[in-house]
C-alpha positions as CSV (number, residue, x, y, z in Angstrom):
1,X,-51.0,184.9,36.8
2,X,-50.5,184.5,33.0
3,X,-53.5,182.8,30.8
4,X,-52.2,179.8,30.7
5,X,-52.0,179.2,34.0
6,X,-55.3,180.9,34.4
7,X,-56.8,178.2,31.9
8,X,-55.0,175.4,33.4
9,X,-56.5,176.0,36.8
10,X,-60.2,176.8,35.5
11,X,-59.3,173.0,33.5
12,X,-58.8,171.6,36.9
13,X,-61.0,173.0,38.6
14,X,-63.7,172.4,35.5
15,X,-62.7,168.7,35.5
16,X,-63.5,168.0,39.0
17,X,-66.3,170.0,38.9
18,X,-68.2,168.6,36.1
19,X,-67.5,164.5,37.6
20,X,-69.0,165.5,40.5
21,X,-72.0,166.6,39.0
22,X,-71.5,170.5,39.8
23,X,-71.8,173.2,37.4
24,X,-69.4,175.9,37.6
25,X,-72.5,178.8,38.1
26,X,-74.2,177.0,40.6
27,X,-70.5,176.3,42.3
28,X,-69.7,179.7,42.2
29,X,-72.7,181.1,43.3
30,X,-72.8,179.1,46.1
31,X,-68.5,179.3,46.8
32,X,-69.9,183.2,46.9
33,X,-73.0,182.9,49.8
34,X,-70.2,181.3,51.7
35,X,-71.9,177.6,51.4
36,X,-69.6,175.1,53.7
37,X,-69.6,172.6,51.4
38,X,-68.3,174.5,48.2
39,X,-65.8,176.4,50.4
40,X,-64.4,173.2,51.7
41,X,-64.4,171.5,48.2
42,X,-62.6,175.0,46.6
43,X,-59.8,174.6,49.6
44,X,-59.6,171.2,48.7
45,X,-59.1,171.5,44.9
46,X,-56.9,174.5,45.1
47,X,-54.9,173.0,47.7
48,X,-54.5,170.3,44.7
49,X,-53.9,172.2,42.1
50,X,-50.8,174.0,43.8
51,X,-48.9,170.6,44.7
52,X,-49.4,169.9,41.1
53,X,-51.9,166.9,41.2
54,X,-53.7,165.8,38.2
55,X,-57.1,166.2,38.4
56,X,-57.6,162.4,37.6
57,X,-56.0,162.2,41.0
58,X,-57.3,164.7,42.7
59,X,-60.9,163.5,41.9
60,X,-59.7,160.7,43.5
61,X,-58.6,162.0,46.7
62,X,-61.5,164.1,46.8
63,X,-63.9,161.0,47.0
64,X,-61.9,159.8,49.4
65,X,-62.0,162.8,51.8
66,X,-65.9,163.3,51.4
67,X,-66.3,159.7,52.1
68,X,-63.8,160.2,55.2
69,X,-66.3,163.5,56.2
70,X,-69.4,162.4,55.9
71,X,-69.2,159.0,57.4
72,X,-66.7,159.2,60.1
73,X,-69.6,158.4,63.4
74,X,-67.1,161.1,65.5
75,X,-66.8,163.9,63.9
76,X,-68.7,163.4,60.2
77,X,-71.9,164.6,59.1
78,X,-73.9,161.3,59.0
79,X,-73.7,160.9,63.1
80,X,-77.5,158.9,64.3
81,X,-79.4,161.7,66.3
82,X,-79.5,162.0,69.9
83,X,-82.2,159.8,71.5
84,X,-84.9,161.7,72.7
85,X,-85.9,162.2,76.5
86,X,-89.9,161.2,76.8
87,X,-91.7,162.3,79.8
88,X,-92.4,159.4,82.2
């Protein structure tokens, strides 16, 4: 990979990081202790950045996806616990 595609990417990536409030060393670091929620977001925004989506757009569908995640009741994140059994 040359530097200016090397640049480009750390742009896009960069872009979306910084509107969602992330900074790139905390990203990282966490990308690196395997955290679910920066490994999903780094699939996400690379899968982006290879079908050549701005990152305007890709903030976008990212917001969109997270939204889908962690409020679907199936299969999100935000599901209402499990009623407890009491003892009778």
């Amino acid at each position: 990979m040359d530097s200016s595609a090397y640049n480009s990417k750390y742009r896009f990536m960069s872009d979306i990081l910084k509107t969602l409030h992330l900074t790139m060393d905390t990203f990282i670091y966490n990308l690196a202790h395997h955290t679910p929620y920066e490994m999903l977001l780094y699939r996400w925004i690379n899968k982006l950045y290879t079908k050549g989506i701005s990152s305007e757009e890709a903030i976008q569908l990212i917001y969109k996806a997270r939204n889908i995640l962690l409020l679907n009741p199936k299969n999100g994140l935000c599901t209402p616990p499990e009623p407890i059994d009491t003892p009778s």
